[in-house]
N, C-alpha and C positions, 0 to 999 in steps of 0.2 A: 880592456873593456869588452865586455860582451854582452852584443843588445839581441835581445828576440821581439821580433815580428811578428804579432798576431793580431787576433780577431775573432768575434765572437761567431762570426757567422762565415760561411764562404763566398766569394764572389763580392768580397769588400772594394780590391785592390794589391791586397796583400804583399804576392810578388814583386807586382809592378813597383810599389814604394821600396821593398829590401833588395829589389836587382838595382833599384836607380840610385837607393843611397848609397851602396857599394861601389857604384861608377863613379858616385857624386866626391868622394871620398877625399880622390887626388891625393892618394896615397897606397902604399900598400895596404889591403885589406885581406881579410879570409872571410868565404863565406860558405857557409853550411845550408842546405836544403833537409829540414826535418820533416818534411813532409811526405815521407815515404813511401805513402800508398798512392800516391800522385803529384811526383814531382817534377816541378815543370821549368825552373828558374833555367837551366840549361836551354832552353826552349829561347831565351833571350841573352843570354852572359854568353854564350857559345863557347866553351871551354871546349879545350882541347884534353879528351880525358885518357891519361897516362897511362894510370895503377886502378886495378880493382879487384879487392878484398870481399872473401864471402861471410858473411855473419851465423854465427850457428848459436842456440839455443841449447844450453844443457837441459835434457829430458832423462827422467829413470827408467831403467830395465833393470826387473826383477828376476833373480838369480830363484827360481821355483825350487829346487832343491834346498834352499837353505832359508826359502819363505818359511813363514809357519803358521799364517796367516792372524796375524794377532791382530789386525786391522790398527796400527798406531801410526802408519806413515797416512793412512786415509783420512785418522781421526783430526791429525796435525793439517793436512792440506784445505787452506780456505776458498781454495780455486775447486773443489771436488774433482783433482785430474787423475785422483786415484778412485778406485772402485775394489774391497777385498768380498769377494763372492766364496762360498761354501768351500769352492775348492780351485780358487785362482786368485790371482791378485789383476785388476784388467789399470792402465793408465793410457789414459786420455791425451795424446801429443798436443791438441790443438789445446788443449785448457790449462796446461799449465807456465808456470811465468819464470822458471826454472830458478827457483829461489834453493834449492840442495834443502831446504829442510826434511825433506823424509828421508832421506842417507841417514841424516843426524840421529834423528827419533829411530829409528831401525836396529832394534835391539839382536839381531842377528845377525847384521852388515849383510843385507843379503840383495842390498838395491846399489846401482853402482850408476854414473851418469854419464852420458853419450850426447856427443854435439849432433844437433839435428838442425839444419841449413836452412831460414828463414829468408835472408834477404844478400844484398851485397852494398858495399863501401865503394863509391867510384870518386877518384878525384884526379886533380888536372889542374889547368891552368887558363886563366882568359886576362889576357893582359896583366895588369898588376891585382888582377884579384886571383887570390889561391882557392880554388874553387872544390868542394866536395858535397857527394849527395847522400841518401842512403834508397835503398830503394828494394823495398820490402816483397817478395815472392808472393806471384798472382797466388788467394786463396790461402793465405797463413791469415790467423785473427789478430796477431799479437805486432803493433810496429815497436815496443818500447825495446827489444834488442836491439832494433836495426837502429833506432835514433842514440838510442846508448853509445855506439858500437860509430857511427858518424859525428858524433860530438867528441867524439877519443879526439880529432881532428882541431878543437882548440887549441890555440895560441893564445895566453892572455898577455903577452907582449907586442900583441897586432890589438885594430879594429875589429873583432869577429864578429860578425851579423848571421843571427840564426831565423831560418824562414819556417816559423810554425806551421804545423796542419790546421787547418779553422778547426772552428770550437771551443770546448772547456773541456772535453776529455780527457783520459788518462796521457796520449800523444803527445798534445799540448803540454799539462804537467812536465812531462819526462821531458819534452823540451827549455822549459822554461827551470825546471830546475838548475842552481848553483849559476844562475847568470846574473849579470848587474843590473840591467833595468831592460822595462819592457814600453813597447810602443805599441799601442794598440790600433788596430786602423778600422774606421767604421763609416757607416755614410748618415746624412741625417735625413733617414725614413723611422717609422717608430717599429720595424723588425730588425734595423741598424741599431736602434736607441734600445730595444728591448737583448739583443743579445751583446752591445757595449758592458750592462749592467753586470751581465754573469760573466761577463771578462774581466771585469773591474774586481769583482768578489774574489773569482779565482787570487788576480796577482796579489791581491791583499790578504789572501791565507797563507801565499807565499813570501812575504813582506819583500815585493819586489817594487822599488820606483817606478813608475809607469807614467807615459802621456800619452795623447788622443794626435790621431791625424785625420780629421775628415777629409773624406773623401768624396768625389763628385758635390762636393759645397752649392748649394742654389737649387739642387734639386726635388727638396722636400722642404724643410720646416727648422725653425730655430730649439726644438728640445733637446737637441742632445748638445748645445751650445752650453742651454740652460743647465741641464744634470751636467755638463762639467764645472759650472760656475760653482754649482751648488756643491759638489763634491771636492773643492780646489782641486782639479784635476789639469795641470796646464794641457793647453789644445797648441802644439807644436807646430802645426802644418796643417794649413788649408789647401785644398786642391779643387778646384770650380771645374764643373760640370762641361769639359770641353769636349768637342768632338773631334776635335784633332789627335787627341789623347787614344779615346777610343781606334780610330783610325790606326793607329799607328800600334796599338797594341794586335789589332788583328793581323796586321804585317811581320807580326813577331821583333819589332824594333822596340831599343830601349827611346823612353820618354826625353831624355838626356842627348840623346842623337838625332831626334825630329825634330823637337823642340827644343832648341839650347836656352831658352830664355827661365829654362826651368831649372836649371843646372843652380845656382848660387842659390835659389831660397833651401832647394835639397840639399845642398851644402849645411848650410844654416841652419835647420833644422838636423842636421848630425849632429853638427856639433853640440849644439841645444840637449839633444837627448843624452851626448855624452857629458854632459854639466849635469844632468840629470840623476845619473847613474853613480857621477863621482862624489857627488851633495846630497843626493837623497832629498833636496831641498826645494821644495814648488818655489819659495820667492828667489832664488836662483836664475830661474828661466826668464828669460824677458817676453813682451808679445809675440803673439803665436804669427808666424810667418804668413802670409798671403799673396796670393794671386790674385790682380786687379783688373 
């Protein structure tokens, strides 16, 4: 089972619910940090990090000699990473997404592809969780190698929890691709309720399972209660507006170690979202877990 963690927005939660369901687990787990350009779940699991792998990007280099400048490897790139000028051929390292197509198209074979180092694979160990990151080179545009290249790191005969970058971007996608269901975590303000929406659209293009976990619960308003009613969207997990929570996140402690009385509904709610993942089925899930 492999669940991904996201959000439509940053500054939901996020982490904090995929580091603490991974604790909550009480089992062995694997967990992956997709969040590449800023990953922080280490920051709380404190793995002890082993092994680490550099990730490289195949980019072209054109053989000038045997260029002829017919422009068909620029005409084929939808990324514009090529440019053929009067009397060169110029490629853009940062724009392209190293798909080999202009080698293909290259009726000369006169482009040949060179790994060029984007980010690195760090992995380790924090107690029974098998812990891995990726973590993408200050100033490269592109994280979908580095997440690629860190999701190698699945085990689909464990629990693996994947910690999305916030958003709907391409990241996200490349995260959330080829996994079983997704958890979405939001709070209920209407910039929570308004970017829940375009998380909800994305995993449904994806035809992935998906539930809600509100977060900071009492702090705003019943809408995004309502669009889940509305949308049968089970809401998994509620989490109320505590300051204890906050506290202890600024400490860099997991939720699960300050507050143990959170431990069993996080529990609960795994399990929950893995009934989710394995049914595909909303009447599957029972009510959504709470803090009283």
């Amino acid at each position: 089972m492999v669940i991904t963690i996201a959000s439509g927005k940053g500054g939901t939660g996020k982490t904090t619910l995929a580091t603490n369901l991974a604790r909550a687990a009480d089992a062995p787990v694997r967990f992956i940090d997709c969040d590449v350009e800023e990953p922080n779940a280490h920051l709380f699991l404190r793995p002890v990090i082993t092994d680490a792998q550099p990730v490289r990007k195949l980019v072209p280099r054109i053989d000038a000699e045997r260029c002829t400048l017919c422009g068909k490897c620029a005409e084929f790139c939808a990324y514009h990473a090529l440019a053929v000028l009067p009397k060169t051929t110029l490629v853009f390292d940062a724009l392209c997404h190293g798909c080999g197509g202009c080698t293909l198209v290259c009726p000369e074979q006169a482009i040949a592809e060179v790994g060029l180092e984007v980010g690195v694979v760090e992995s380790g160990q924090a107690g029974m969780i098998e812990f891995a990151q990726g973590r993408l080179t200050v100033g490269e545009a592109m994280a979908g190698p580095v997440i690629r290249a860190a999701k190698s790191n699945i085990d689909r005969n464990k629990i693996t929890i994947l910690d999305a970058p916030p958003g709907t971007s391409c990241p996200v996608v490349a995260t959330l691709l080829d996994t079983d269901v997704c958890l979405l975590v939001t709070e209920p303000t209407p910039f929570g309720l308004h970017d829940l929406t375009l998380a909800v659209e994305t995993v449904r293009k994806l035809g992935l399972p998906h539930g809600v976990v509100i977060n900071r619960a009492g702090s705003g308003d019943i809408r995004v209660e309502t669009y889940c009613r509305n949308e049968q969207i089970p809401i998994l997990l509620s989490i109320p507006a505590d300051r204890r929570i906050a506290e202890a996140y600024s400490r860099g402690e997991m939720l699960i170690d300050a507050l143990p009385e959170y431990r069993q509904p996080l529990h609960d709610a795994l399990l929950a979202c893995i009934a989710l993942g394995e049914t595909g089925k909303i009447s599957q899930i029972k009510n959504p877990v709470r803090f009283d």
